[in-house]
Steps between C-alpha positions, in 0.01 A plus 500: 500500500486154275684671238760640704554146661476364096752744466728414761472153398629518120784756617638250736465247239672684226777575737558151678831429311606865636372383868688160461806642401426742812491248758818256337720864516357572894544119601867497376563800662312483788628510874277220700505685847296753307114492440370517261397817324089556369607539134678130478217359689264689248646328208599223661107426562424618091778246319323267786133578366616437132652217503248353741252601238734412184510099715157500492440554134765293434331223664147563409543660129841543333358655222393822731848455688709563200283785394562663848870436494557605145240827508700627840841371368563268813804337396635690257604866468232758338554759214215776506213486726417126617049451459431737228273462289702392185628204719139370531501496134867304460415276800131429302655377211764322675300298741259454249249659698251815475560831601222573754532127641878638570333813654303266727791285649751857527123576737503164668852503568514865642211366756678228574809692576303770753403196683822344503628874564229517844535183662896534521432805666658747216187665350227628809177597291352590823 
């Protein structure tokens, strides 16, 4: 079950920009005597959880906030597969800092992101 909810976590991360550009499309186009279908609210709550957790590492450790936006492509558009392996490599060598300390931030952040991910309500482990 914890690596299924891992799971969960990095897909939802590699596919915020794809959820963002989700709600902006529904919200223009949206009529507002209508509620408010389960898959907007569903992304709605996982662009919430990242950028509630992308705030926090902003605020506490930029460092590990830069690594999460630029390993999931957050702001800018992705060619290949975002968080493979070869990316830990580039990202190493352009934040000037180890590979498995890399590893243990993408870890840190994923955990963060499951909590962020529960107490909005979008992610039920149990």
């Amino acid at each position: 079950m914890q690596l299924e909810l891992r799971h969960a976590a990095e897909r939802n991360a590699k596919r915020y920009r794809e959820n963002l550009s989700y709600l902006r499309g529904y919200e223009a186009a949206a009529d507002a005597g209508r509620p408010l279908p389960s898959k907007y609210v569903e992304k709605a709550g996982w662009v919430w959880a990242v950028e509630r957790v992308r705030a926090d590492l902003k605020a506490k450790s930029p460092e590990k906030e830069r690594f999460f936006a630029r390993f999931y492509h957050l702001d800018e558009p992705v060619s290949g597969h975002p968080g493979r392996g070869s990316e830990i490599m580039k990202l190493s060598l352009d934040l000037n800092v180890s590979p498995s300390t890399l590893y243990k931030w993408r870890e840190m952040i994923l955990a963060d992101l499951l909590m962020a991910a529960v107490q909005i309500g979008v992610l039920k482990p149990f």
